[in-house]
C-alpha positions as CSV (number, residue, x, y, z in Angstrom):
1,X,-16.2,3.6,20.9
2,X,-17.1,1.6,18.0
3,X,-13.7,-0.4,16.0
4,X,-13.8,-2.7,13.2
5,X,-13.3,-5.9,15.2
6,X,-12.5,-9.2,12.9
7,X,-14.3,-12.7,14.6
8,X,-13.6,-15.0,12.1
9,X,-12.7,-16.0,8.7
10,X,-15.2,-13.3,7.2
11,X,-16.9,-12.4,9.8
12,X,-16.6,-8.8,10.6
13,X,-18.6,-6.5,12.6
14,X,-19.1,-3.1,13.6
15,X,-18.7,-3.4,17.9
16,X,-18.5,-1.4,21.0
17,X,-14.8,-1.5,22.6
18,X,-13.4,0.1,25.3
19,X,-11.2,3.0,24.0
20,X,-7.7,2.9,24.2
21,X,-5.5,4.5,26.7
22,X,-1.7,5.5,26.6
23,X,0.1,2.6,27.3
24,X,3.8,3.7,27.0
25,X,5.4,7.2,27.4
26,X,5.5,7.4,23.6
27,X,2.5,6.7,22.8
28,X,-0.1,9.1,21.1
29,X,-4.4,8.9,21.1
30,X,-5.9,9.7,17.5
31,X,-9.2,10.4,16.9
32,X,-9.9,8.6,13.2
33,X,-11.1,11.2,10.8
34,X,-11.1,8.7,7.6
35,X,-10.0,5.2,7.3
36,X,-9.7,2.8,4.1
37,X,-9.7,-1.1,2.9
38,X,-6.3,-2.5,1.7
39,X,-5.6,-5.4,0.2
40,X,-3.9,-7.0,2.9
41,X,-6.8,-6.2,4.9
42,X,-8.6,-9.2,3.3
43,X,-5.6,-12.0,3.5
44,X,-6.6,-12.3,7.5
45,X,-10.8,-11.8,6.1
46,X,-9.7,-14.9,4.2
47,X,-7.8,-16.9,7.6
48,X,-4.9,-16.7,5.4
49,X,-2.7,-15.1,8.4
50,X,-1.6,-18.0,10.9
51,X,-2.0,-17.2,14.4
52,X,-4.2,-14.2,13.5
53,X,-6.2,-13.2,16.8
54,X,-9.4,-13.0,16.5
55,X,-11.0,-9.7,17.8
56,X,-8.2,-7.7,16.3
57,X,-9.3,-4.2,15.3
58,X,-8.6,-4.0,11.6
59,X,-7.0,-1.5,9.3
60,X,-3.7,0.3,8.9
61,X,-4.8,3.2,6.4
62,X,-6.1,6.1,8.6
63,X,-5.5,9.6,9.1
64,X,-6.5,11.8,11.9
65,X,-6.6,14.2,15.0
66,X,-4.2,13.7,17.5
67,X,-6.3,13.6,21.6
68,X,-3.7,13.4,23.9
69,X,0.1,12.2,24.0
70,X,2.8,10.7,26.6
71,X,5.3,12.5,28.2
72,X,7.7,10.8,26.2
73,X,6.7,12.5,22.6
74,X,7.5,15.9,22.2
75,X,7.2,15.9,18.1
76,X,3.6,15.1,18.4
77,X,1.0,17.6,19.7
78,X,-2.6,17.3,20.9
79,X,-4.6,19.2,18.1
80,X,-2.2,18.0,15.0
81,X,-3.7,16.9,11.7
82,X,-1.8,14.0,11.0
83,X,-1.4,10.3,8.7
84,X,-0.1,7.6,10.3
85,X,2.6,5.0,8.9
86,X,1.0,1.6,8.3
87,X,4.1,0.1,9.9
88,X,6.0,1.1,13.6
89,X,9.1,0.9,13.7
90,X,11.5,1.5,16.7
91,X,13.4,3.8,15.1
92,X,17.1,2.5,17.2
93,X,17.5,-1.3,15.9
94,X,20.1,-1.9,13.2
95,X,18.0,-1.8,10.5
96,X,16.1,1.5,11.5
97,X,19.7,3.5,12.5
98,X,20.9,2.3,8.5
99,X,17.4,4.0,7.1
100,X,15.5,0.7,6.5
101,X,12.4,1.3,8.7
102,X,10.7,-1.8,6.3
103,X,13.5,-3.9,8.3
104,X,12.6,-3.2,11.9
105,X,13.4,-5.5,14.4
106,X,10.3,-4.2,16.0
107,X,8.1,-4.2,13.3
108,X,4.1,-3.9,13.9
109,X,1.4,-3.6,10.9
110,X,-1.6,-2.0,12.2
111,X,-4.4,-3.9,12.2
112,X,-2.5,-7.4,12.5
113,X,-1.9,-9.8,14.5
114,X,-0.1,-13.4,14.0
115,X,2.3,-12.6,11.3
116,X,3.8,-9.6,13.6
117,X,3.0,-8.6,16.9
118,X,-0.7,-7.8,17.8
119,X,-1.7,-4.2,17.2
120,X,-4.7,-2.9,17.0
121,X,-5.5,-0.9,13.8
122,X,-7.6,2.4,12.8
123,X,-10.6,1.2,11.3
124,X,-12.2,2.7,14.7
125,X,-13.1,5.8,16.4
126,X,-9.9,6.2,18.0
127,X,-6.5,3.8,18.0
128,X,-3.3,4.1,20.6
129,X,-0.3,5.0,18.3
130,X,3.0,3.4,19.6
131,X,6.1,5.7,19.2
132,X,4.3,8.3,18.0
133,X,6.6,10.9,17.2
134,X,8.2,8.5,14.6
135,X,5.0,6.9,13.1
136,X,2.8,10.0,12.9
137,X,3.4,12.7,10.5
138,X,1.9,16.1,10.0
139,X,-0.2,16.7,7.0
140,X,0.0,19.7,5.2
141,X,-3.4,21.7,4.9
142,X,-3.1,21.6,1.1
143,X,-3.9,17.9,1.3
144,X,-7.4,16.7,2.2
145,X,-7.8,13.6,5.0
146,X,-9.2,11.3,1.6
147,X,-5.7,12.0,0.0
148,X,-3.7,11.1,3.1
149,X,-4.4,8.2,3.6
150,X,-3.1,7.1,0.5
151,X,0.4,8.2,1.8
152,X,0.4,5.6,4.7
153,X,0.7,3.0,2.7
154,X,-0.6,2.2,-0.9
155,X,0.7,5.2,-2.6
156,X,4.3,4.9,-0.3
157,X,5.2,1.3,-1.6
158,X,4.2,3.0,-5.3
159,X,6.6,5.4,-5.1
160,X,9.5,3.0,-4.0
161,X,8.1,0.3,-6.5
162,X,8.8,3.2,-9.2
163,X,12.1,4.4,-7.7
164,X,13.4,0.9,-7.8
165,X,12.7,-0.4,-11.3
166,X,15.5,2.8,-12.0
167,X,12.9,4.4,-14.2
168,X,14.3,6.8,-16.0
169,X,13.2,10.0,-18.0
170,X,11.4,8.9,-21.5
171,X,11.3,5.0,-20.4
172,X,8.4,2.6,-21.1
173,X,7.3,1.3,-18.0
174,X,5.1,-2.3,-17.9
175,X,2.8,-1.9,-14.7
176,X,1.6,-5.5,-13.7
177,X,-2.0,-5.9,-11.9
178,X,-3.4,-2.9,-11.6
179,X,-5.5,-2.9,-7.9
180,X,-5.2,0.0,-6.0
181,X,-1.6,-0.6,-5.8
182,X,-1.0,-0.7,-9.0
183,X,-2.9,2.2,-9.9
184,X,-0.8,4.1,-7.7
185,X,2.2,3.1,-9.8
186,X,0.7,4.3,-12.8
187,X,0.5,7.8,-11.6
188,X,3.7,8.1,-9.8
189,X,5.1,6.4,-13.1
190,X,3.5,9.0,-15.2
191,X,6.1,11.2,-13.9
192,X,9.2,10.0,-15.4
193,X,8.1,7.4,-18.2
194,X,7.2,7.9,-22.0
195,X,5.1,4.9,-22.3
196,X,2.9,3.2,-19.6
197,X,1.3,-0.3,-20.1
198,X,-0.9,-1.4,-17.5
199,X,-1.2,-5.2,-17.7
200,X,-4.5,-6.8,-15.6
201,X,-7.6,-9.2,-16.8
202,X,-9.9,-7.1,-15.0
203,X,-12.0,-4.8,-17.3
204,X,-13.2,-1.9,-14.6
205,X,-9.2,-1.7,-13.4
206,X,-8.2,-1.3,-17.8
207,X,-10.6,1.2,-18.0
208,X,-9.5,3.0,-14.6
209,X,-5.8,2.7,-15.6
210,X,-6.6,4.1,-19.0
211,X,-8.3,7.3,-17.5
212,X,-4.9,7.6,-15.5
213,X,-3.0,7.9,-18.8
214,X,-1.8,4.2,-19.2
215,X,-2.2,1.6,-22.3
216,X,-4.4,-1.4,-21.2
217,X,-3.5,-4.7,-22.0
218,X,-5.9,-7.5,-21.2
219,X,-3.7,-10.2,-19.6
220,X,-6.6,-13.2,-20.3
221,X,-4.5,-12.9,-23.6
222,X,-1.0,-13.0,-24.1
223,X,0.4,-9.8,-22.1
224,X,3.8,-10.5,-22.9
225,X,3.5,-10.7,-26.8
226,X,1.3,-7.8,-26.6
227,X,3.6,-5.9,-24.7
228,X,6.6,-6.4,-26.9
229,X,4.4,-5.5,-29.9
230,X,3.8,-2.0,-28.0
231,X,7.7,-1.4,-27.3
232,X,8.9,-2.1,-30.9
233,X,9.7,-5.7,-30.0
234,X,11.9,-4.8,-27.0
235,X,9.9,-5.4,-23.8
236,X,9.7,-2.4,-21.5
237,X,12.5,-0.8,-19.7
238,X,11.2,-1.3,-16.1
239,X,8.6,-3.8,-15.1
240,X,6.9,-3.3,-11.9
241,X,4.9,-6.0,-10.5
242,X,2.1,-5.3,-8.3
243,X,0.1,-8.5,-8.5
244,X,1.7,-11.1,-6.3
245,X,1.3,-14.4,-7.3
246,X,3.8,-16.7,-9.9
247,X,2.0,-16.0,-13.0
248,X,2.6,-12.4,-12.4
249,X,6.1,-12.7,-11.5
250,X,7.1,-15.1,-14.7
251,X,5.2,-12.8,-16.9
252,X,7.0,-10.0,-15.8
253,X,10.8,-11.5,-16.0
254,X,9.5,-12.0,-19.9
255,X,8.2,-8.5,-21.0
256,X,11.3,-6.6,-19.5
257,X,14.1,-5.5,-22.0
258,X,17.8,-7.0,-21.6
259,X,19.2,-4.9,-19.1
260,X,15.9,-4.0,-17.6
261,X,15.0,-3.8,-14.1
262,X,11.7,-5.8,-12.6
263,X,10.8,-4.3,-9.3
264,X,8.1,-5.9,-7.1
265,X,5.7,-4.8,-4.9
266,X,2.9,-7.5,-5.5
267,X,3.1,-9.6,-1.9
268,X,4.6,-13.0,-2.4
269,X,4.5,-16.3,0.2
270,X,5.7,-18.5,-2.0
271,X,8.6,-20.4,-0.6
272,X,9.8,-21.1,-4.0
273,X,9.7,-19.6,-7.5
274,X,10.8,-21.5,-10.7
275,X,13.3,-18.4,-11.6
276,X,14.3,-18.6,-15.5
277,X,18.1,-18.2,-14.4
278,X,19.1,-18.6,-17.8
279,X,16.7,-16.0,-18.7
280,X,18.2,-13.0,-16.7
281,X,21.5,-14.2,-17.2
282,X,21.5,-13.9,-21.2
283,X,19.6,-10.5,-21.1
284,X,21.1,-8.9,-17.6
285,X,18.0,-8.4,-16.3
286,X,17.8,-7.0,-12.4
287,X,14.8,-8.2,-9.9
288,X,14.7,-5.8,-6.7
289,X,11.8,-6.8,-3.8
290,X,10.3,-4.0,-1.8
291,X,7.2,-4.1,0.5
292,X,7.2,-0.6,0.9
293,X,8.0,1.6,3.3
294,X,6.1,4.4,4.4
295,X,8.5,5.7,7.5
296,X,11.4,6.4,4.7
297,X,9.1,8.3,2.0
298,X,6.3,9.8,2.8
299,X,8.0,13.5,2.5
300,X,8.6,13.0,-0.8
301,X,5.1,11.6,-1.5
302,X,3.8,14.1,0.8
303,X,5.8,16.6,-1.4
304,X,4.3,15.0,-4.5
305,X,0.7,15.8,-3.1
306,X,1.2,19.5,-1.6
307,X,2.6,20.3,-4.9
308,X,-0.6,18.7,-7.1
309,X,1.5,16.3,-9.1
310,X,-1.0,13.4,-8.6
311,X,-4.2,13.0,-7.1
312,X,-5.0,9.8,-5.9
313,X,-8.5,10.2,-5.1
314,X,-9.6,9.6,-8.4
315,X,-9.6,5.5,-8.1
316,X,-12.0,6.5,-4.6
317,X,-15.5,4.8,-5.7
318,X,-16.8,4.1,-2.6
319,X,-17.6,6.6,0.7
320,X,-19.1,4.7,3.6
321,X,-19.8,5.3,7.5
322,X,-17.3,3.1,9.6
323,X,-20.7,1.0,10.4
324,X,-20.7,-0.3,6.7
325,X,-17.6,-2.1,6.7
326,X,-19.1,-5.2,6.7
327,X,-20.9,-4.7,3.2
328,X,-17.9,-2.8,2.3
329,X,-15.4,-5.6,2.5
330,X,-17.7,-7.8,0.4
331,X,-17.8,-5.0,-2.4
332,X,-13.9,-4.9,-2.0
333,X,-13.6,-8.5,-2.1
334,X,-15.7,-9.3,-5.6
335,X,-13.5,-6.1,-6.9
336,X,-16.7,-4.2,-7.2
337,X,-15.2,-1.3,-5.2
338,X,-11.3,-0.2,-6.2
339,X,-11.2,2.0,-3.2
340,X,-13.3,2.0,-0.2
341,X,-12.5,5.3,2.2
342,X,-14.5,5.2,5.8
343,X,-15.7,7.7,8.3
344,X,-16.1,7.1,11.6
């Protein structure tokens, strides 16, 4: 079969592989039906994953057919249309048996290797599925394979993003860095707030934020002053930070109003953070760290979906075979593409 294998620091290629075969009693075979590019895809492009195997099949965004299952899953059918969590999770740890899936003892990211334990992803024909009856979910036939995939991971860690910042009905929410991810917090934003602000110095993401019903704010400027000019001097009631990165995070703890909430979803490795203490002391202001979790709420964004409240195909600009991954990485890469979806 042909898989997405990753050789080096950005070298990718299209190769032959062997296909996989069940492994464990709970596994499950899918057959790929669309696959996309994440932004963590590219932090392993870039050798910025230590002890990253190289040869790894890539991606953890795919939706599919299911071939064949173990005798151990009995959720799970041969024939079922179906997205897969980016994540595994074993579903009997601590953390899993308290509802935190994120928190598995056993955690796996599809498509990596290094910073969890190797597992090979579905940006291939077909990919072995570990616990399947846990990590696959049906999809519902009023939502297309392109729209899916968004629910294994991007769209997911939106949703909790939102649900953590304690939006509530009427608020102004401040989006910060407005990729894919944060494009997806937009529109599951748009739900509840009054006011969006999308905050990012990239002109093509403004423009795509504004079509989704957001202000832009050019943050090459000064994002917090405009900000506070757009929320009567106030700063906005939830901040949700979607960047990564310091600059993102210290802008952030500035534009949010006393009493605010700043939830993060942008990923963060820094192993420390010059937190303004005084700062969220004076105006009571409450940070909360997800990094999503797509076991826990895809229902809800599958709900969200069925029911036509958002459509997050409309940041899609690029449709390629599997064999242009390669160029489509690249476009990815220099932000030339938002959203790259694949088809085996």
């Amino acid at each position: 079969m042909r898989a997405v294998r990753l050789q080096g620091i950005k070298d990718l290629r299209v190769e032959e592989v062997a296909a996989p075969t069940l492994q464990d009693p709970g596994d499950a075979l899918l057959d790929v039906t669309a696959t996309a590019i994440c932004g963590a895809d590219l932090l392993p492009y870039w050798g910025h994953v230590p002890g990253f195997e190289w040869g790894t099949i890539m991606g953890h965004e795919f939706v599919g057919v299911v071939k064949e299952v173990g005798p151990g899953v009995s959720r799970i059918k041969p024939g079922d249309r179906v997205v897969c969590s980016s994540t595994t999770s074993c579903g009997v740890c601590c953390s899993c048996r308290r509802g935190m899936a994120s928190q598995c003892e056993n955690l796996a990211l599809f498509g990596f290797s290094g910073a969890y334990p190797k597992l090979d992803g579905g940006q291939a024909e077909r990919v072995r599925i570990p616990n399947a009856d846990r990590v696959l979910w049906p999809l519902p036939v009023e939502v297309s394979d392109e729209a899916g995939i968004f629910v294994a991971d991007i769209l997911s860690t939106a949703f909790r993003g939102v649900e953590r910042a304690d939006v509530r009905l009427g608020d102004s929410v401040a989006v910060v860095g407005c990729g894919p991810v944060g494009l997806m917090t937009i529109l599951c934003a748009r739900r509840l707030a009054g006011q969006v602000i999308a905050v990012d110095t990239v002109p093509s993401r403004l423009e795509t934020a504004r079509s989704l019903g957001a202000i832009p704010v050019d943050a090459s400027g000064d994002a917090v002053a405009q900000v506070m000019a757009l929320t009567e001097g106030r700063g906005a009631a939830a901040v949700v930070e979607a960047a990564g990165g310091v600059a993102a995070l210290t802008s952030s703890l500035k534009m949010v109003r006393g009493r605010g909430t700043v939830s993060v979803i942008g990923a963060h490795f820094e192993p420390d953070f010059p937190l303004d203490a005084g700062l969220m002391f004076a105006n009571e202001i409450t940070l909360r760290v997800s990094i999503g979790s797509p076991t826990d709420d895809r229902e809800q964004v599958l709900d969200l979906l069925r029911g036509g409240v958002i459509d997050p195909t409309t940041i899609v600009t690029h449709r390629v075979s599997l064999d242009d991954a390669p160029e489509a990485y690249k476009l990815f890469e220099a932000r030339e593409a938002t959203k790259v979806v694949m088809t085996p």
